[in-house]
PyMOL Python script that loads the backbone (N, CA, C, O; Angstrom):
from pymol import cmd

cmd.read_pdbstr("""\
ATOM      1  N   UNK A   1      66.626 -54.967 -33.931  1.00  0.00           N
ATOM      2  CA  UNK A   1      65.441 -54.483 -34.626  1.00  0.00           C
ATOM      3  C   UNK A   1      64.254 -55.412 -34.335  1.00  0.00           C
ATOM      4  O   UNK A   1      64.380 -56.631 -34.450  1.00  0.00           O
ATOM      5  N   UNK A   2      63.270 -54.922 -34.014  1.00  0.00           N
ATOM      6  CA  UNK A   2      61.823 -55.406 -33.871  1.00  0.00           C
ATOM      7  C   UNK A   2      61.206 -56.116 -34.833  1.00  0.00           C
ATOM      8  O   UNK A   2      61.112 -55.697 -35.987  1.00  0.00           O
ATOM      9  N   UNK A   3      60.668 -57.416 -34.381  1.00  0.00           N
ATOM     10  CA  UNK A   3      60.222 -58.106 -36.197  1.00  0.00           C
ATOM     11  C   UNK A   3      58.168 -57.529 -36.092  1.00  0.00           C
ATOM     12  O   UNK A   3      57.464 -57.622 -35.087  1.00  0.00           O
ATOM     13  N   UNK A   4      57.812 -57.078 -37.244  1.00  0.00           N
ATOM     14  CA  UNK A   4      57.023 -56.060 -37.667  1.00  0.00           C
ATOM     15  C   UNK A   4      55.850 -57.175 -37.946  1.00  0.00           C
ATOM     16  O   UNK A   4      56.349 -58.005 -38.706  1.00  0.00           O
ATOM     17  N   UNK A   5      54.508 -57.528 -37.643  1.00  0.00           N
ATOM     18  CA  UNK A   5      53.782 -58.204 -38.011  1.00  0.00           C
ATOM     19  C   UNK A   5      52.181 -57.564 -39.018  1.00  0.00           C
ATOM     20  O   UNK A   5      51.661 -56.455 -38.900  1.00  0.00           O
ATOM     21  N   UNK A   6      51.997 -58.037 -39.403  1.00  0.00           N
ATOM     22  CA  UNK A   6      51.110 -57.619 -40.148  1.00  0.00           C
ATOM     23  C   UNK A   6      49.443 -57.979 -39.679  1.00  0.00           C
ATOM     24  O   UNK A   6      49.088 -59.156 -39.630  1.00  0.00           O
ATOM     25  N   UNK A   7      48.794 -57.225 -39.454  1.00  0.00           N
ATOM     26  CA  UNK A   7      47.373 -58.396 -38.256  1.00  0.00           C
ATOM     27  C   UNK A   7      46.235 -57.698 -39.296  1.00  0.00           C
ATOM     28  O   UNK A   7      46.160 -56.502 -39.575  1.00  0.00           O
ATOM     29  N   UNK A   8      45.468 -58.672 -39.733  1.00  0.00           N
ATOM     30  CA  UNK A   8      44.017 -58.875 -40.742  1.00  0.00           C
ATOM     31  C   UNK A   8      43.113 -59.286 -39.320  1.00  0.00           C
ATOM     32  O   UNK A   8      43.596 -60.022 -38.458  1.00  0.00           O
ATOM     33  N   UNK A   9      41.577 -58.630 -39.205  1.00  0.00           N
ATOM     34  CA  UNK A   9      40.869 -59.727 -38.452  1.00  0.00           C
ATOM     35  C   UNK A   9      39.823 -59.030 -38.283  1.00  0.00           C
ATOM     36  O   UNK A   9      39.900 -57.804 -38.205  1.00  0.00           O
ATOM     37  N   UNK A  10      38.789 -59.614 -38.208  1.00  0.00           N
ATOM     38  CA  UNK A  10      37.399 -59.098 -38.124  1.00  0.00           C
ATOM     39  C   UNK A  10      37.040 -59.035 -36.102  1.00  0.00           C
ATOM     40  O   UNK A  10      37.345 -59.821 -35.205  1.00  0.00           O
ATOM     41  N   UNK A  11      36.407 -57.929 -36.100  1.00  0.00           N
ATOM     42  CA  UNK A  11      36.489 -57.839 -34.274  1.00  0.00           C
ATOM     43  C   UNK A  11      34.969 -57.799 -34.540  1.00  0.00           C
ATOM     44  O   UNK A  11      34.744 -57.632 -35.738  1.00  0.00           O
ATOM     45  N   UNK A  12      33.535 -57.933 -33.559  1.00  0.00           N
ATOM     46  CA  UNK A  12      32.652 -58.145 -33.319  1.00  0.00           C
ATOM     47  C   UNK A  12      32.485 -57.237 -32.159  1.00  0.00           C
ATOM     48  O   UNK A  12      33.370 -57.240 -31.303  1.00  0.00           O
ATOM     49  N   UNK A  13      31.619 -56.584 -32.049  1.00  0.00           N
ATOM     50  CA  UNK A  13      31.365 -55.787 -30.929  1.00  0.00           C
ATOM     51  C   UNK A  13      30.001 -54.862 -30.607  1.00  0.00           C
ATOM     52  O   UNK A  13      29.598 -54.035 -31.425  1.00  0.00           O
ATOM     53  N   UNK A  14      29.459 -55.056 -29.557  1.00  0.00           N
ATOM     54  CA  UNK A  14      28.326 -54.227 -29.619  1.00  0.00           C
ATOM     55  C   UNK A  14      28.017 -52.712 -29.494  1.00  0.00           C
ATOM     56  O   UNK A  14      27.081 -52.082 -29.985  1.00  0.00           O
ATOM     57  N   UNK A  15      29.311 -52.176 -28.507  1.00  0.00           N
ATOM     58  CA  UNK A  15      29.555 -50.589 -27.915  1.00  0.00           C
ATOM     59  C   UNK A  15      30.679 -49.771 -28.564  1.00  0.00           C
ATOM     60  O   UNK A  15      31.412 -48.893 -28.108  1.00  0.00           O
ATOM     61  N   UNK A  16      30.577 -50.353 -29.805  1.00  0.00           N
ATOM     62  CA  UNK A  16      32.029 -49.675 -30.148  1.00  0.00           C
ATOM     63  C   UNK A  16      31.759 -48.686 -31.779  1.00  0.00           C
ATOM     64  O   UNK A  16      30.710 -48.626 -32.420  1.00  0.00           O
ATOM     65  N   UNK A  17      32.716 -48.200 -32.009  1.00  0.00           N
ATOM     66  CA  UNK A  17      32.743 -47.149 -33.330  1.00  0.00           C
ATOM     67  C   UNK A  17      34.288 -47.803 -33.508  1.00  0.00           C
ATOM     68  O   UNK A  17      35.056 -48.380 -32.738  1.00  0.00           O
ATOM     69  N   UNK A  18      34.350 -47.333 -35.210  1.00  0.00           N
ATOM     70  CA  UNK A  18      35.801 -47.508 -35.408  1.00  0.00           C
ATOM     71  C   UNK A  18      36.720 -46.423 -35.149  1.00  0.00           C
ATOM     72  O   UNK A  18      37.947 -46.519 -35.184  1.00  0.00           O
ATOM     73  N   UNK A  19      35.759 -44.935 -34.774  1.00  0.00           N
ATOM     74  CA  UNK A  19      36.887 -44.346 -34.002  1.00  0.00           C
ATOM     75  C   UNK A  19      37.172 -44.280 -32.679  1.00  0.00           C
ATOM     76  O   UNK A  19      37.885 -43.411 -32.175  1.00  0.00           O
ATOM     77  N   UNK A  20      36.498 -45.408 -31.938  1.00  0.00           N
ATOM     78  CA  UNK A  20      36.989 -45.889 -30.603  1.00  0.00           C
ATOM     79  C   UNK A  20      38.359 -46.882 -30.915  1.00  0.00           C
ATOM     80  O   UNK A  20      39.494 -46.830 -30.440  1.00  0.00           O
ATOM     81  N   UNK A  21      37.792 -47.736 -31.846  1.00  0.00           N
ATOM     82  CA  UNK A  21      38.506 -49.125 -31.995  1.00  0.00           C
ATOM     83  C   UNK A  21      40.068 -48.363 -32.268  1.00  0.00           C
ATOM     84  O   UNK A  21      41.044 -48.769 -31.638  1.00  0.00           O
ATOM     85  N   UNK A  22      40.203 -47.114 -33.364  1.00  0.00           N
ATOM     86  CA  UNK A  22      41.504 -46.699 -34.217  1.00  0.00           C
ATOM     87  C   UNK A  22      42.127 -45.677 -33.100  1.00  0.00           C
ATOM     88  O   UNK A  22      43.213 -45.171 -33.382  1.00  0.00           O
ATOM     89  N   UNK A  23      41.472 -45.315 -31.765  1.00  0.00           N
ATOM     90  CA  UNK A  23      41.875 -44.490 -30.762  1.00  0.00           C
ATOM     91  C   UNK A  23      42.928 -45.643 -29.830  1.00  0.00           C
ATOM     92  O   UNK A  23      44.108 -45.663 -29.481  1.00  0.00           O
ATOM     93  N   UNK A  24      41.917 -46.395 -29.709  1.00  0.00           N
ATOM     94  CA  UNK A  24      42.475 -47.796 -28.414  1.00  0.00           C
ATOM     95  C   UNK A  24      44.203 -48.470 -29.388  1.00  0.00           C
ATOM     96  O   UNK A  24      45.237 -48.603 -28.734  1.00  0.00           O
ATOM     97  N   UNK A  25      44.169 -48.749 -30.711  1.00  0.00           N
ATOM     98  CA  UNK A  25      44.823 -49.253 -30.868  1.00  0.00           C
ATOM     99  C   UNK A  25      46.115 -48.590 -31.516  1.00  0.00           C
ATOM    100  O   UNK A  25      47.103 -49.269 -31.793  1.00  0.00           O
ATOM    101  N   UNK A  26      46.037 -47.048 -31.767  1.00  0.00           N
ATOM    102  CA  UNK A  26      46.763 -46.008 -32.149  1.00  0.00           C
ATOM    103  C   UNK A  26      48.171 -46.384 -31.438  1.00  0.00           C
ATOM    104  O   UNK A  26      49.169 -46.050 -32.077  1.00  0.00           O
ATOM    105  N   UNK A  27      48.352 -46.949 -30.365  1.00  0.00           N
ATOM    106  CA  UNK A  27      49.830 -46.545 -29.374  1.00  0.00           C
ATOM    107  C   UNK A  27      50.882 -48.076 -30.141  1.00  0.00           C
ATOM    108  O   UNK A  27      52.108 -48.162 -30.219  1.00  0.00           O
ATOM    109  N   UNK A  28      49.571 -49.325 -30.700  1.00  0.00           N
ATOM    110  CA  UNK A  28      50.707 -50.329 -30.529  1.00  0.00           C
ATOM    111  C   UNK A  28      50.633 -50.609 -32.050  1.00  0.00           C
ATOM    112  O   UNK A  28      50.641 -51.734 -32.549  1.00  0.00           O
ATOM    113  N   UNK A  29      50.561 -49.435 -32.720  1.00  0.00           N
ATOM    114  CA  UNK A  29      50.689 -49.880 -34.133  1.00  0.00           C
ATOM    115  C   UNK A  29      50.792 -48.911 -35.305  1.00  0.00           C
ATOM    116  O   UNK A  29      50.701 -47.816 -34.749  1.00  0.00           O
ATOM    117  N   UNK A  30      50.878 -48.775 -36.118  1.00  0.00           N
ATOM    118  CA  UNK A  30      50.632 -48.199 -37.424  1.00  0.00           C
ATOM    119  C   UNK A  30      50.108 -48.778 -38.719  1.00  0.00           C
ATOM    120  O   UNK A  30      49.617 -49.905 -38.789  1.00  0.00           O
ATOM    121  N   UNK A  31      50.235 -47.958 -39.731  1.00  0.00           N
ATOM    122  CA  UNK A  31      48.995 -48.506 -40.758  1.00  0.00           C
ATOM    123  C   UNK A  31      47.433 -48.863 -40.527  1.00  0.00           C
ATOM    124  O   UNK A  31      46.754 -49.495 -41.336  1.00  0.00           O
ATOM    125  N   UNK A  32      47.102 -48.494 -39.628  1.00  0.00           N
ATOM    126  CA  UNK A  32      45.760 -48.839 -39.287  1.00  0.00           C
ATOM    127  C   UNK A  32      44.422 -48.797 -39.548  1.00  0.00           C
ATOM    128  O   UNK A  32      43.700 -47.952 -39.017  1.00  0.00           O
ATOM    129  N   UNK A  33      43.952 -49.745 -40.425  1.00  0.00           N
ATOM    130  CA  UNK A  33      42.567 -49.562 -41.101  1.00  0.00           C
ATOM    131  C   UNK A  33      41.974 -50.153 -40.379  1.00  0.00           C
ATOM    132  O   UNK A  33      42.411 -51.122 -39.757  1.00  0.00           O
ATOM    133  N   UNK A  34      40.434 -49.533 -40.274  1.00  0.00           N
ATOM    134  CA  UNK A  34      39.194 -49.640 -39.253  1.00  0.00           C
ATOM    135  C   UNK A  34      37.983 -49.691 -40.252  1.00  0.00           C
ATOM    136  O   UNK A  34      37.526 -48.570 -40.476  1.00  0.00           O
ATOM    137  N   UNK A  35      37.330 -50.759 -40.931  1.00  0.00           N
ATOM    138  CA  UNK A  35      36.408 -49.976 -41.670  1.00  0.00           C
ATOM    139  C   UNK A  35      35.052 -51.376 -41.543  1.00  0.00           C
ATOM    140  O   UNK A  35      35.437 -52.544 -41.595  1.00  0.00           O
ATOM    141  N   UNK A  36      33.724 -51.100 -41.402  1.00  0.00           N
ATOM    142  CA  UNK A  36      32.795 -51.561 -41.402  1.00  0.00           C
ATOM    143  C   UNK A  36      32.965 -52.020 -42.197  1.00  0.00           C
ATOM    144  O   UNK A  36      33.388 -51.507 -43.234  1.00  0.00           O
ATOM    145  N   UNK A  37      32.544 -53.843 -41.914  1.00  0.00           N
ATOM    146  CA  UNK A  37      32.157 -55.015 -42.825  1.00  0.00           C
ATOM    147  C   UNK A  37      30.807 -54.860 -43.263  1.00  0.00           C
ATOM    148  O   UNK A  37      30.108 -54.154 -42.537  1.00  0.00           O
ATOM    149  N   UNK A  38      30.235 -55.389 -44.354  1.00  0.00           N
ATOM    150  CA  UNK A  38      29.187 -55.322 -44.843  1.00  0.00           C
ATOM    151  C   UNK A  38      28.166 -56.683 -44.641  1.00  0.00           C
ATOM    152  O   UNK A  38      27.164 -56.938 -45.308  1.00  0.00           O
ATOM    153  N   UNK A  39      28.751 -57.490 -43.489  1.00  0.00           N
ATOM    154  CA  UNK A  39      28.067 -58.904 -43.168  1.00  0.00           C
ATOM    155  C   UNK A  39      26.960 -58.174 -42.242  1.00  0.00           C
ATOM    156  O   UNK A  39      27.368 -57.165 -41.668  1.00  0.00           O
ATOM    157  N   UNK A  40      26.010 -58.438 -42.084  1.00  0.00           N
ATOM    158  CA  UNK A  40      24.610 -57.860 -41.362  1.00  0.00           C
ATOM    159  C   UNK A  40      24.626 -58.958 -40.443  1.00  0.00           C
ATOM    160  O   UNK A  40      24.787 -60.162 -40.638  1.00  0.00           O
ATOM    161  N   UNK A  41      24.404 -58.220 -39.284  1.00  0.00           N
ATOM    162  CA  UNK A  41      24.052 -59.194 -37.859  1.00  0.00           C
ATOM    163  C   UNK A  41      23.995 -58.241 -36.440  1.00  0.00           C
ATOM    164  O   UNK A  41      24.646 -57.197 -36.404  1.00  0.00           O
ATOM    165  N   UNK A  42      23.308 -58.604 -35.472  1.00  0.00           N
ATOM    166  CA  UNK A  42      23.217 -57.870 -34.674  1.00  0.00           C
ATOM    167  C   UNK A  42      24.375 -56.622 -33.351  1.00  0.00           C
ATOM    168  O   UNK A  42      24.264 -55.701 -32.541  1.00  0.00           O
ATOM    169  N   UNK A  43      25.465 -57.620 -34.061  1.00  0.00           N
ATOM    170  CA  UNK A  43      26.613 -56.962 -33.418  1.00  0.00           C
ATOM    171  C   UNK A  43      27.553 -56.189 -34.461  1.00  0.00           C
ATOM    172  O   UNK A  43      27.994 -56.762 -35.457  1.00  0.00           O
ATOM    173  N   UNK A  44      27.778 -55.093 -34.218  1.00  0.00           N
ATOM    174  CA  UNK A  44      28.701 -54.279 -35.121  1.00  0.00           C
ATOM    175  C   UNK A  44      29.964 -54.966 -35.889  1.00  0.00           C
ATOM    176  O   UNK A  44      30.671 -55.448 -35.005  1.00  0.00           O
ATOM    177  N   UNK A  45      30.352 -55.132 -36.753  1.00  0.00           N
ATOM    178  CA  UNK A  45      31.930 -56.101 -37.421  1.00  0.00           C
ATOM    179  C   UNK A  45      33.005 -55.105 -38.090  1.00  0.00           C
ATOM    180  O   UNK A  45      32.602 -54.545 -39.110  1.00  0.00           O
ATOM    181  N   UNK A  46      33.606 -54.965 -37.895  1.00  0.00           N
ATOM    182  CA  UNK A  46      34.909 -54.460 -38.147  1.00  0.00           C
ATOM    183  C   UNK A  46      36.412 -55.054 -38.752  1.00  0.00           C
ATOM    184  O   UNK A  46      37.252 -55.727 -38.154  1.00  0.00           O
ATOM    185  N   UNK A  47      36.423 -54.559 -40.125  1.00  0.00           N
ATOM    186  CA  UNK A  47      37.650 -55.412 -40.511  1.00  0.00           C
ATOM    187  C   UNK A  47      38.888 -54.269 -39.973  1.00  0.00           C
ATOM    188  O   UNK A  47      39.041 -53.194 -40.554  1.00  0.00           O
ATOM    189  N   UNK A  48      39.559 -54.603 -39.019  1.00  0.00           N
ATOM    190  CA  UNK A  48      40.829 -53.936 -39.132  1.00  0.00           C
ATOM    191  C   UNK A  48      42.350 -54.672 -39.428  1.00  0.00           C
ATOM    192  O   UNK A  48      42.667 -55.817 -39.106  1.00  0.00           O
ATOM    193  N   UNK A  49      42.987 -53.903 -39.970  1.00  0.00           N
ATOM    194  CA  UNK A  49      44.071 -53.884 -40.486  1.00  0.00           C
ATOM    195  C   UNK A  49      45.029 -53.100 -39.910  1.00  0.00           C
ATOM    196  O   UNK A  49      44.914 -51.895 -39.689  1.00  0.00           O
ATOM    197  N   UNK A  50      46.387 -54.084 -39.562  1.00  0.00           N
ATOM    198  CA  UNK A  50      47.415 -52.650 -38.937  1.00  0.00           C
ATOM    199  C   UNK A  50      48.800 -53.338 -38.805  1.00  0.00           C
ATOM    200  O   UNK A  50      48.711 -54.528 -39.106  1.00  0.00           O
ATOM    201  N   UNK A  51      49.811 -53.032 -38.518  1.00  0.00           N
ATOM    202  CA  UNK A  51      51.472 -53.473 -38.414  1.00  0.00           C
ATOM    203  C   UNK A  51      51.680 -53.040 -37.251  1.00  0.00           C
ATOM    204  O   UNK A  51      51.695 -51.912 -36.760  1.00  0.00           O
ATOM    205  N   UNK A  52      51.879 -54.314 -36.763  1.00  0.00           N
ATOM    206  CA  UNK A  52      52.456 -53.793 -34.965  1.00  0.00           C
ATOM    207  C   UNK A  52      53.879 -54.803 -34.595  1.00  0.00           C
ATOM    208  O   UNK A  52      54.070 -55.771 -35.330  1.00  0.00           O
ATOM    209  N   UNK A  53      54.713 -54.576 -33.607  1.00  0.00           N
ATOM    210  CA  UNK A  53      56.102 -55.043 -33.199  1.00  0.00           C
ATOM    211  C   UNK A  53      55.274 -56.057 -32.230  1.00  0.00           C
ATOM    212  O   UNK A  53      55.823 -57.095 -31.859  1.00  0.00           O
ATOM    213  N   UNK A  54      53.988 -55.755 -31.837  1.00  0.00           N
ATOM    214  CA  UNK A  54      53.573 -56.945 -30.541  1.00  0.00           C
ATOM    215  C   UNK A  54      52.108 -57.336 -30.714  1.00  0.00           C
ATOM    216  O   UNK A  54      51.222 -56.646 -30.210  1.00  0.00           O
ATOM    217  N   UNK A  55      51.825 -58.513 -31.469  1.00  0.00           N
ATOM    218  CA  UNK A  55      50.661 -58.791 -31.648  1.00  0.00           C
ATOM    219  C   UNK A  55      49.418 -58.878 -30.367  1.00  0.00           C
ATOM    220  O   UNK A  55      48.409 -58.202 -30.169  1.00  0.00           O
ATOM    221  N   UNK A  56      49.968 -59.927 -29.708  1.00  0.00           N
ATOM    222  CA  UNK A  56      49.705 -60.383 -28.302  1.00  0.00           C
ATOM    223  C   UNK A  56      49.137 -59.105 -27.370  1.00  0.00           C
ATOM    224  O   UNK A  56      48.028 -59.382 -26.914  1.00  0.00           O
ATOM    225  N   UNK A  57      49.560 -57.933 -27.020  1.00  0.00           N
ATOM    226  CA  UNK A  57      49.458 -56.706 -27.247  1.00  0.00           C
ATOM    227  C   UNK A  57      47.761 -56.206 -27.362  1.00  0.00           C
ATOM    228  O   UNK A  57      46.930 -56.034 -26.470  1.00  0.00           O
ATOM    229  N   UNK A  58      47.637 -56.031 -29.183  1.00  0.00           N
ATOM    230  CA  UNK A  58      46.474 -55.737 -29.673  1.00  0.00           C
ATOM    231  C   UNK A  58      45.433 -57.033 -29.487  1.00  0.00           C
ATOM    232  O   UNK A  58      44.291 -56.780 -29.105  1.00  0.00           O
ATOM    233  N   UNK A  59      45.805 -58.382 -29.746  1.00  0.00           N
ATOM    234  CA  UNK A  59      44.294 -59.183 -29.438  1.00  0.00           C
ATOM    235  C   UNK A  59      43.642 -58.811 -27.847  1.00  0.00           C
ATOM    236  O   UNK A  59      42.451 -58.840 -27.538  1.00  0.00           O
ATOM    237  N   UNK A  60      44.877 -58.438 -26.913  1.00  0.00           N
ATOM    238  CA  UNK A  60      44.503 -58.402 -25.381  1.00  0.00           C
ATOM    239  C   UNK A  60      43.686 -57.316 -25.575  1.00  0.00           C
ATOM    240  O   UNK A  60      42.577 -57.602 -25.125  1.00  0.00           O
ATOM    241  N   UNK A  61      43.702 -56.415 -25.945  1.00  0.00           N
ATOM    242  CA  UNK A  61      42.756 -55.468 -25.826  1.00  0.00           C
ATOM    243  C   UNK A  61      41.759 -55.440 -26.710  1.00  0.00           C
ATOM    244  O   UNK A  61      40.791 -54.681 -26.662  1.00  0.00           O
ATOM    245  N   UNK A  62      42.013 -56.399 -27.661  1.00  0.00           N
ATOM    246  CA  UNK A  62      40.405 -55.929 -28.712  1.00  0.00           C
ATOM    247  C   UNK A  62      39.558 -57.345 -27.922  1.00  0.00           C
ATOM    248  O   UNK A  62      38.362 -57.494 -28.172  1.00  0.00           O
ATOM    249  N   UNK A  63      40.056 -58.034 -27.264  1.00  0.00           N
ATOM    250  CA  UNK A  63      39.522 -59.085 -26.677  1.00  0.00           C
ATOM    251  C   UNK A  63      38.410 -58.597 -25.578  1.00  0.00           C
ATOM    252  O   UNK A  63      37.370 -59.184 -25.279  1.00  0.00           O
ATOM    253  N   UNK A  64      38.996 -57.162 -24.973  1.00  0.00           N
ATOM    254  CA  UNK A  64      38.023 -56.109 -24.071  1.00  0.00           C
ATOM    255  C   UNK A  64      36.998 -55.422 -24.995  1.00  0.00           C
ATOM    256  O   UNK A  64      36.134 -54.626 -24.625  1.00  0.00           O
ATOM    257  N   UNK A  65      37.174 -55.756 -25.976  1.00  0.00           N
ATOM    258  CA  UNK A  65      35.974 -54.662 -26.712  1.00  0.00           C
ATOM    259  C   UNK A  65      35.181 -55.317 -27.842  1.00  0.00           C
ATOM    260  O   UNK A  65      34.502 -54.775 -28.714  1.00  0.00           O
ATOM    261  N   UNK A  66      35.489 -56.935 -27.564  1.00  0.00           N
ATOM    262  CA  UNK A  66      34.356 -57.844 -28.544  1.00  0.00           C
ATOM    263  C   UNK A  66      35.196 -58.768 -28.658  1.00  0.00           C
ATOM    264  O   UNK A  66      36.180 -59.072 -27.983  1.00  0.00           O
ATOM    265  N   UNK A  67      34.582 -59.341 -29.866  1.00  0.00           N
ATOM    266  CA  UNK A  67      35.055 -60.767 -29.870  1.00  0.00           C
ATOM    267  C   UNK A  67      35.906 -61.011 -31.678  1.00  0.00           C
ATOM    268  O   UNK A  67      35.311 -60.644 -32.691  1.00  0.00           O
ATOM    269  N   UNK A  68      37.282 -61.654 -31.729  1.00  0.00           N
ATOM    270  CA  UNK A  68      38.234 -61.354 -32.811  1.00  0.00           C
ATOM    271  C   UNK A  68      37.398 -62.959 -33.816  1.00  0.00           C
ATOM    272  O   UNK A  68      36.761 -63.942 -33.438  1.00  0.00           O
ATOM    273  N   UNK A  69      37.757 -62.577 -34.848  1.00  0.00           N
ATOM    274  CA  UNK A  69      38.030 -63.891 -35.007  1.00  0.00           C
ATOM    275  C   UNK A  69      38.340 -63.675 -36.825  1.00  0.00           C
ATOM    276  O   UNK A  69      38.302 -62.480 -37.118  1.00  0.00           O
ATOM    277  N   UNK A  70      38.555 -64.370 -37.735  1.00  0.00           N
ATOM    278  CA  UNK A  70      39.000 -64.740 -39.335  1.00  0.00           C
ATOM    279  C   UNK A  70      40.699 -63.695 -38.828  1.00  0.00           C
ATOM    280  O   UNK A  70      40.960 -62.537 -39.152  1.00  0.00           O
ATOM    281  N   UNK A  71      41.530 -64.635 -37.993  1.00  0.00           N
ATOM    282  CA  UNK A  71      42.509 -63.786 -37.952  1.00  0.00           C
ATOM    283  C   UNK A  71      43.755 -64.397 -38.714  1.00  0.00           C
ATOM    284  O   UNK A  71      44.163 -65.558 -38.664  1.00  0.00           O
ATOM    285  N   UNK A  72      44.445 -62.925 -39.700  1.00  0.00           N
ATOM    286  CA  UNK A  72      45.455 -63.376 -40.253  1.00  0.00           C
ATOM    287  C   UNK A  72      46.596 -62.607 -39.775  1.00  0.00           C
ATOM    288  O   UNK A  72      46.535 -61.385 -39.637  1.00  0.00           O
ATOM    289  N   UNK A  73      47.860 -63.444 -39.466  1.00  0.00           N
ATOM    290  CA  UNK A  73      49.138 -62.829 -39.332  1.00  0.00           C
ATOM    291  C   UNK A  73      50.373 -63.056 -40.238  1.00  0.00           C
ATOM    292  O   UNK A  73      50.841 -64.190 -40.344  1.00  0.00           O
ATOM    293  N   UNK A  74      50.847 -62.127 -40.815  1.00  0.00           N
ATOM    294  CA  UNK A  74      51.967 -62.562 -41.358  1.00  0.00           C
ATOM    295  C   UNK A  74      53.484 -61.534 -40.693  1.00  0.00           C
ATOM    296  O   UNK A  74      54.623 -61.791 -41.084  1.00  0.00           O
TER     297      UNK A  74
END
""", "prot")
cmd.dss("prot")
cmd.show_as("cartoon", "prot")
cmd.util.cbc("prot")
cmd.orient("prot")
């Protein structure tokens, strides 16, 4: 059995929507919340939330679509 991680983290991005972000990351996860932060700044912020078997995985690709960072794993 697959050990199940839990990923918190704010992504930064200038070209993106959260229904790009919840399209891209649909294959390596479930539970997946996408929802605009309310911090004001020139680049779009996104808190998402989601349970995936491969973390490593999802940062590689949100790493293509901005920049991660306040990241929590349990």
């Amino acid at each position: 059995m697959m050990t199940k991680y839990t990923l918190e983290f704010i992504l930064h991005t200038k070209n993106s929507s959260p229904k790009l972000i919840k399209s891209s990351l649909a294959e390596f996860g479930n539970q997946l919340v996408v929802s605009q932060c309310l911090e004001q700044s020139e680049n779009c912020n996104y808190k998402v939330s989601m349970v995936t078997e491969d973390p490593t995985l999802v940062f590689d690709l949100c790493t293509q679509l901005g920049r991660i960072r306040s990241v929590k794993v349990t």
